[in-house]
C-alpha positions in Angstrom: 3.5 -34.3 -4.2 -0.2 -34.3 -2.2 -1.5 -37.1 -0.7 -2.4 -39.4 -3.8 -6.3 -39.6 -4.6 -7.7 -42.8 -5.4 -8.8 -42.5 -9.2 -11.9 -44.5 -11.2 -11.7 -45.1 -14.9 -15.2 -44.8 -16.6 -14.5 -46.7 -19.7 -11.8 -49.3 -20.8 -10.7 -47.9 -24.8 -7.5 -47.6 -26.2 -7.3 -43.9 -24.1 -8.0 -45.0 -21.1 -5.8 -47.7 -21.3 -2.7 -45.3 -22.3 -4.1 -42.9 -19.2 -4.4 -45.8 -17.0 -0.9 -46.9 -18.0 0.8 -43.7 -17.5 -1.0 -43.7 -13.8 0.0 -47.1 -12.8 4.3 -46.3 -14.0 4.3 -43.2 -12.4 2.9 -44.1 -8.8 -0.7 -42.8 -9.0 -3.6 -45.0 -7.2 -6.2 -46.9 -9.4 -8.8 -47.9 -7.4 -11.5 -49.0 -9.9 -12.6 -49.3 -13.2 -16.1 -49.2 -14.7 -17.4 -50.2 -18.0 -21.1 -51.6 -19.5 -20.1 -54.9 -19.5 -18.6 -56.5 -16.0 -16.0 -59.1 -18.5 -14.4 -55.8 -19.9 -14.3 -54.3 -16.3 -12.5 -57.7 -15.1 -10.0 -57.9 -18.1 -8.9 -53.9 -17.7 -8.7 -54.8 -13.8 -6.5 -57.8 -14.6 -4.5 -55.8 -16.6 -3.6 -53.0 -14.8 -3.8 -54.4 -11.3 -7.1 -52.8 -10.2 -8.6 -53.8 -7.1 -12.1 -53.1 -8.2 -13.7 -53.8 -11.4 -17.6 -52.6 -11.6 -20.0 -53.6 -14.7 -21.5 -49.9 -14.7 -20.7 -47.0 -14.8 -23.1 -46.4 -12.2 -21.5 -48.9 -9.6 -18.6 -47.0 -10.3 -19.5 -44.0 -9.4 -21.0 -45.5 -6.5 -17.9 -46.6 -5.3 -16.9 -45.1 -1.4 -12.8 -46.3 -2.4 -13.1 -43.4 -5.4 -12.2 -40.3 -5.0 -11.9 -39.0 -8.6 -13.1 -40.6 -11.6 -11.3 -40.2 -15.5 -14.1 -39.9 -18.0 -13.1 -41.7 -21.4 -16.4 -42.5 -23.1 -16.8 -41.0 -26.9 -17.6 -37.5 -27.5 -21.6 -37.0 -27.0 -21.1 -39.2 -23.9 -18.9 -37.0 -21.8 -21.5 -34.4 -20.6 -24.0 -37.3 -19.6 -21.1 -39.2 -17.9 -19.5 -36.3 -15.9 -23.2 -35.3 -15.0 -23.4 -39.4 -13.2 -19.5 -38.6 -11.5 -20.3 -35.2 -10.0 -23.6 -36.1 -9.2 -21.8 -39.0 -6.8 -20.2 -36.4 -5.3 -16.2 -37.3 -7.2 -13.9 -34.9 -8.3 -14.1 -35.3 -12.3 -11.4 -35.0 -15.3 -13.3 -35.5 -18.6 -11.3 -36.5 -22.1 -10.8 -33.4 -24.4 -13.3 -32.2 -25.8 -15.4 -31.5 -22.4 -18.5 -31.5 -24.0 -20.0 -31.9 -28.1 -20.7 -27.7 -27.2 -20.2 -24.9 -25.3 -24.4 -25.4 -23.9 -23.1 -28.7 -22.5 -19.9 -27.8 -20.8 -21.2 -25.2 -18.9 -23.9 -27.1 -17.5 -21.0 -29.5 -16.6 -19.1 -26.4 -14.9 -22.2 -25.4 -13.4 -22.9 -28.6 -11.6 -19.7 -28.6 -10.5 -19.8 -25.4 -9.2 -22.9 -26.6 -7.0 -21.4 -29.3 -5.5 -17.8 -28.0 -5.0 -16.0 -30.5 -6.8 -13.3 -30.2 -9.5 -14.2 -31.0 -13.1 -11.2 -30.6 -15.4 -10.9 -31.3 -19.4 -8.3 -33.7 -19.8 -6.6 -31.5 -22.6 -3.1 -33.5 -21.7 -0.7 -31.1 -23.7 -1.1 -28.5 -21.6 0.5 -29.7 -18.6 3.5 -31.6 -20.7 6.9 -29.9 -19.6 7.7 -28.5 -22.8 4.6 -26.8 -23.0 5.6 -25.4 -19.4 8.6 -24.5 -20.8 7.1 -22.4 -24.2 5.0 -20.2 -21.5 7.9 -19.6 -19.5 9.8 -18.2 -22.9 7.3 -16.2 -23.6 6.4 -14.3 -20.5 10.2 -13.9 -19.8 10.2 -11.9 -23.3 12.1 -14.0 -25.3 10.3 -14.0 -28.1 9.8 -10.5 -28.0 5.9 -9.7 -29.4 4.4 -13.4 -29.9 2.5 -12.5 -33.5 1.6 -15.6 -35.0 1.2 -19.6 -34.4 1.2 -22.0 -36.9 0.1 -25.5 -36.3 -1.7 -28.3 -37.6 -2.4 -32.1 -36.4 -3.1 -34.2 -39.6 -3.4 -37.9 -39.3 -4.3 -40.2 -41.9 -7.1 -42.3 -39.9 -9.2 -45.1 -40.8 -11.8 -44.7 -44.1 -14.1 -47.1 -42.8 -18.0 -45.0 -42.3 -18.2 -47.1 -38.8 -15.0 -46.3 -37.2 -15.7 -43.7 -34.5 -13.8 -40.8 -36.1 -16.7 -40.9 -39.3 -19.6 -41.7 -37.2 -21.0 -38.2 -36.6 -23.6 -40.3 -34.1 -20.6 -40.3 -32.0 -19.2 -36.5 -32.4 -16.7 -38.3 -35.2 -14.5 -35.4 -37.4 -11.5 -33.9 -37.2 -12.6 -31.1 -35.3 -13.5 -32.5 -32.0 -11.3 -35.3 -32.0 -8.1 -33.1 -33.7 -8.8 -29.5 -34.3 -9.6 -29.2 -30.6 -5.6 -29.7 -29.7 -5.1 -26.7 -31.9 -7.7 -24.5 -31.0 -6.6 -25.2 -27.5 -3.2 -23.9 -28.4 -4.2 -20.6 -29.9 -6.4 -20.2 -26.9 -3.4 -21.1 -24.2 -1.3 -18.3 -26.5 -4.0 -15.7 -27.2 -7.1 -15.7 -25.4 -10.3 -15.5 -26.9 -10.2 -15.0 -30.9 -11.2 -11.8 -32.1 -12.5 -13.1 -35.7 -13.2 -16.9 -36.4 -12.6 -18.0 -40.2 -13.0 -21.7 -40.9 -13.3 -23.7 -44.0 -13.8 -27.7 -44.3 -14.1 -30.9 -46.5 -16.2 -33.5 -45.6 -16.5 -37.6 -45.9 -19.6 -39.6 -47.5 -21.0 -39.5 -43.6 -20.9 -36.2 -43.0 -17.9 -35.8 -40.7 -15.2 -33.3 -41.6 -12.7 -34.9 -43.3 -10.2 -31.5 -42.9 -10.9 -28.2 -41.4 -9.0 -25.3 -41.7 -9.1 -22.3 -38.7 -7.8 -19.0 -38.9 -7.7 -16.8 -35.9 -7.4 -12.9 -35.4 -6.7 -11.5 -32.4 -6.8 -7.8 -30.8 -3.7 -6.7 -30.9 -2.4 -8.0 -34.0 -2.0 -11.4 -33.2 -2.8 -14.3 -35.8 -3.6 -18.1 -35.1 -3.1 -20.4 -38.4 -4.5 -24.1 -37.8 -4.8 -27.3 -40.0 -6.7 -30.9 -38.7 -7.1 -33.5 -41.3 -8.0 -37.0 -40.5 -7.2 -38.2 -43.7 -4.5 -37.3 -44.6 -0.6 -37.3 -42.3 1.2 -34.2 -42.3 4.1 -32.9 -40.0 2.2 -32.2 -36.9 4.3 -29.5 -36.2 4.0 -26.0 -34.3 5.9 -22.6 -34.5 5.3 -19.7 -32.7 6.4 -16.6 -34.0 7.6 -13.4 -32.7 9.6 -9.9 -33.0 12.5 -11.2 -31.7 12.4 -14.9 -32.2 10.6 -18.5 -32.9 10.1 -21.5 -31.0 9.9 -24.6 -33.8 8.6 -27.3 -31.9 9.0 -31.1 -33.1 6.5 -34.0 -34.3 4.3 -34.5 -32.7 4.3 -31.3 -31.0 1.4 -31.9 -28.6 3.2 -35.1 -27.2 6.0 -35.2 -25.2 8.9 -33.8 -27.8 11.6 -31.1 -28.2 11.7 -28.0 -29.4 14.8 -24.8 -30.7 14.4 -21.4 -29.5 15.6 -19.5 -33.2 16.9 -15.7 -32.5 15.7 -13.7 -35.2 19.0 -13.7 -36.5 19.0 -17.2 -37.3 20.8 -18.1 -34.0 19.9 -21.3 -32.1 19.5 -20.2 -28.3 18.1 -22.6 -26.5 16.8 -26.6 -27.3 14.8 -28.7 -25.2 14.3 -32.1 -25.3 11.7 -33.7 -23.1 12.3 -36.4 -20.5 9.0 -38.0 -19.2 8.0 -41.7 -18.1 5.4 -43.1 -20.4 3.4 -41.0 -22.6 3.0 -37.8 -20.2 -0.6 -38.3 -19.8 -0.1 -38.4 -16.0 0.9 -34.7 -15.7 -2.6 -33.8 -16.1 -3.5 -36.4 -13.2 -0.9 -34.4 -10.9 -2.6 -31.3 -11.7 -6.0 -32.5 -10.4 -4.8 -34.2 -7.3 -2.5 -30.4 -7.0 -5.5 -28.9 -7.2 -8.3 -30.7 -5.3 -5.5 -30.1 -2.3 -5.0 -26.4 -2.7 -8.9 -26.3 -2.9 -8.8 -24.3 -6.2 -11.9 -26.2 -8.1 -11.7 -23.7 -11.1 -8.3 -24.9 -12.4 -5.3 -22.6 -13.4 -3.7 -23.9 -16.2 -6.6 -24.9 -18.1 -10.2 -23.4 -16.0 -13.3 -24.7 -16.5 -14.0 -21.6 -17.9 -11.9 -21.9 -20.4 -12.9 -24.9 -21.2 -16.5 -23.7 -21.8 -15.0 -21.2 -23.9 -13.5 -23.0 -26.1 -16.4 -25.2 -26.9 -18.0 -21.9 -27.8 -15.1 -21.3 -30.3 -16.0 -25.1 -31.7 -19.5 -24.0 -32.1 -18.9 -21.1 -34.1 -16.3 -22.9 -36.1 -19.2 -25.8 -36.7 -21.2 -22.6 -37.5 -19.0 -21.6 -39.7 -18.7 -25.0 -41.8 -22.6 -26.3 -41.5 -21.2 -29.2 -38.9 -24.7 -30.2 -36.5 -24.1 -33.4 -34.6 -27.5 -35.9 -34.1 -29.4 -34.9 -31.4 -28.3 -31.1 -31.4 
């Protein structure tokens, strides 16, 4: 492993405790937290055994101990917030989804760009080792032609019209906050879709209550995709091919197992994961990996990627009638 950086948390919610957590148990270095209020900096300190604890963001930022800072504010705050890190000169990894749209992510990659520091979007499943392991099945053939993937992530979330994931003020649906592991997926399998189709319910406020994605791609290819946040389903994945299927577990973009299925109904291969907390820290290795090799676009997930993907949420918004405030 590289020499450890010394990582900020912008924010102190229930994610970046469970990033901040994963951190701490698996030997990373948490410098500092900031948040708007200096009691909530002190109590996440406290918590997690933070030597600094800053009542802004921008003292934060500020920070000379920091080397890279974890952006964990809600949705329509990320761009801003990642704008204040890079501007500081810090290496940045910003909470899926980078931006609210593709116009605000690449002004994010841009300013990156122009200041020669990493900005990453903290889409965690990517880097999870059985995710590692379904590439690896693929490009060695396994699965033969990959055809189709099949996925949803369907919670049944809180119905109250204040709580973050209804509060289109705050980029609240289950696009942004659940389609975008999904999307993600088809995008990590297939590349850029060659036809969009999307279809959605909506709540009282406005946010999409359930949205439905279907992807094409050249070559044959077909994405199928389900988010709900009102509703729990399976939150399972398959991918599907000529020769074979990879079924992968609940909840499939956590830390979870999967079967490798011959086409002839023959179990080939299982895999079970074994990770210490919840496997958000994987992500964290990758940026420090990174920021030492000097490669500042990313590999796994590159920012422009990540800008592209946004631009597959804007179409899909497109698609549905879904503006956000302020848009």
């Amino acid at each position: 492993m590289t020499d450890r950086l010394r990582w900020g948390i912008l924010a102190t919610g229930g994610i970046a405790h469970a990033f901040t957590n994963d951190l701490k148990l698996n030997g990373f270095t948490v410098q500092a937290v900031g948040s708007r209020s200096q009691a909530s900096a002190d109590a996440f300190a406290s918590e997690f055994d933070i030597p600094d604890a800053h009542g802004s963001y921008e003292a934060l930022v500020a920070d000379p101990e920091v080397d890279v800072v974890y952006v964990s504010t809600p949705h329509p705050l990320h761009a801003g917030n990642a704008r204040l890190v890079l501007e500081a000169g810090k290496h940045v990894l910003v909470e899926k989804p980078f931006a609210v749209n593709a116009r605000e992510a690449q002004e994010i990659a841009d300013l990156a760009a122009e200041r020669g520091l990493l900005a990453l979007e903290a889409m965690w499943t990517r880097y999870l080792p059985h995710m590692a392991r379904v590439r690896e099945l693929i490009a060695e053939g396994t699965l033969g032609d990959v055809r189709t993937l099949i996925v949803d992530h369907t919670q049944k979330l809180p119905d109250d019209p204040k709580h973050r994931i209804n509060a289109l003020e705050l980029g609240g649906g289950a696009l942004l906050d659940l389609g975008i592991y999904p999307v993600s997926f088809s995008w990590d399998l297939f590349g850029a879709p060659l036809t969009i189709q999307s279809t959605a319910t909506f709540k009282e406020t406005g946010a999409d209550a359930q949205i439905a994605n279907l992807f094409a791609y050249d070559g044959g290819g077909i994405a199928s995709m389900l988010s709900a946040s009102d509703a729990l389903g399976p939150n399972t994945a398959a991918v599907l091919g000529t020769l074979g299927r990879i079924e992968i577990d609940p909840v499939w973009y956590t830390p979870t197992s999967f079967r490798v299925v011959a086409a002839d109904g023959t179990v080939v291969e299982e895999f079970r994961s074994e990770v210490t907390g919840r496997g958000m820290h994987f992500q964290a290795e990758a940026v420090e990996r990174l920021v030492a090799e000097g490669n500042l676009r990313g590999d796994l997930l590159p920012i422009d990627e990540s800008v592209a993907i946004m631009g597959t949420l804007d179409t899909i918004r497109e698609q549905i009638g879904l503006r956000y405030p302020g848009e």
